[in-house]
Structure formats: structure tokens, C-alpha cells
C-alpha positions in Angstrom: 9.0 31.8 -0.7 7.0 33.8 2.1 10.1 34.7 3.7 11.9 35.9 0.7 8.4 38.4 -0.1 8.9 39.5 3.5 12.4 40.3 2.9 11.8 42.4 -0.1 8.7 43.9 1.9 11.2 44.6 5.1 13.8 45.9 2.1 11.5 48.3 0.9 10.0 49.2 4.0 13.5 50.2 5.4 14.6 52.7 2.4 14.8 56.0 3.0 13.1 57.0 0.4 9.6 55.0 2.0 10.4 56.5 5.5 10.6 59.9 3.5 7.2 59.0 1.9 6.2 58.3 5.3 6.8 61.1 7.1 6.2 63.6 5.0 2.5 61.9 4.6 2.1 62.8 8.1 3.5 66.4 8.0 1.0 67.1 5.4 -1.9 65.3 7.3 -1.5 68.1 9.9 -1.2 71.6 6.9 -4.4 72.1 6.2 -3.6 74.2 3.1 -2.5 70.8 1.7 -5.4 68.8 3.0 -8.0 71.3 1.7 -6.0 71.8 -1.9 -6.1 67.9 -1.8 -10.2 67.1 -1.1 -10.7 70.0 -3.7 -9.0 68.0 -6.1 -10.6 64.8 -5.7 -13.8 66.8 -5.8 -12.7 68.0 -9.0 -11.4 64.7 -10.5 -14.7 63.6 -9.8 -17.0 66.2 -11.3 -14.9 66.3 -14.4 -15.5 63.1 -15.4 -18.7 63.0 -14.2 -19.4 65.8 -16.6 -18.0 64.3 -19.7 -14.6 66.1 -19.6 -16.1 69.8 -19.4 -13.1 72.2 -20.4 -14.2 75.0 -17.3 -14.1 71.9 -15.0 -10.6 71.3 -16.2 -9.5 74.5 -16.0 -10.1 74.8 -12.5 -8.7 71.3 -12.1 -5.3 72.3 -13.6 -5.4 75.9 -11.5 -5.6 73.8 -7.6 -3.5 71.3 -9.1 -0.6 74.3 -9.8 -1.0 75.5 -5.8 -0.4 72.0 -4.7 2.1 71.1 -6.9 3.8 74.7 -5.6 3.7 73.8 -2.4 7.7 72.1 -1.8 6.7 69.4 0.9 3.7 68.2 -1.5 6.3 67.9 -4.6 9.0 66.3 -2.0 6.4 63.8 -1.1 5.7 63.0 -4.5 9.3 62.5 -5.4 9.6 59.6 -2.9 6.5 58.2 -3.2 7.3 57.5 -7.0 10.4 56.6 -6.0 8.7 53.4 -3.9 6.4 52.8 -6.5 8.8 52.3 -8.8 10.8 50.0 -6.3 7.2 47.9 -5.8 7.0 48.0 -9.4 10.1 46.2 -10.2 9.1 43.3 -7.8 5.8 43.2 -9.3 7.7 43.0 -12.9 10.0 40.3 -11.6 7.5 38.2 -9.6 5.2 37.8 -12.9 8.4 37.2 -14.9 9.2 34.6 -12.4 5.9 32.8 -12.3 5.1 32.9 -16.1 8.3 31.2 -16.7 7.7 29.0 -13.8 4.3 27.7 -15.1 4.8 28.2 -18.9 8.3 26.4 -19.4 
């Protein structure tokens, strides 16, 4: 069983769409337009719900949220890294299946 979880681990690892994530993760670790754009939003996240969903808050949220999201390497990055979530996802789906019907039949 541990071998076949490394094997989808080492499958998933290998795509190029992980590589992509990967990479691109690093490229952005070194722009820091993206870095700062990035801290601000967690900042905001924060203070938003710390302040009961304050509308200005949001707005401001949604405003640093538009210059990331318009900056191509930060929406590339995205792309992949859904991609490989959805890819973990479908194990996760299929493990669960596996072991419910393993321990429930």
C-alpha cells in the first residue's frame, strides 16, 4: 500500500503542471510587486474578518486582489496550482471511497 501512495505521490510530483506550480512559486518569491500585493492581502483577509465583514475593508480587499490577479505569472501560477489540487483531490476522493468500502462492506 505505501508503495502504491508513493507512486501516485512520485505521479503527481512528475506532471508538468506541479513543476509549473513549482517554478513559477519561485519566480514570484523573487518580484516583489507580487510578494508585497500578496502580504497586503493576507493583512486584509485578516482585518476583514476581524472586523465583522466591514464593506470599506472589502473594498480594498477586492481592489489588491484585481492588481494581483492582473499580474500574468500570478494567474499562470494559479492555473497550475488548481490544476494539482484537483489531481490531489481525486486521490483523496478515491482513497476515502476505497477505505469506506473496505471497512463498511
Amino acid at each position: 500500500m505505501e508503495e502504491k501512495l508513493n507512486n501516485l505521490v512520485e505521479y503527481i510530483t512528475n506532471t508538468f503542471e506541479y513543476r509549473e506550480c513549482i517554478r513559477l512559486k519561485e519566480v514570484m518569491k523573487s518580484n516583489e510587486e507580487i510578494c508585497s500585493l500578496v502580504e497586503e492581502v493576507k493583512s486584509l483577509q485578516k482585518k476583514y474578518v476581524r472586523s465583522l465583514e466591514d464593506e470599506n475593508v472589502k473594498i480594498e480587499l477586492d481592489s489588491v486582489l484585481e492588481k494581483l490577479n492582473n499580474i500574468p505569472i500570478y494567474c499562470d501560477y494559479l492555473r497550475y496550482l488548481d490544476k494539482v489540487n484537483q489531481m490531489i483531490s481525486y486521490v483523496n476522493d478515491e482513497m476515502n471511497d476505497y477505505f469506506y468500502k473496505l471497512l463498511n462492506e
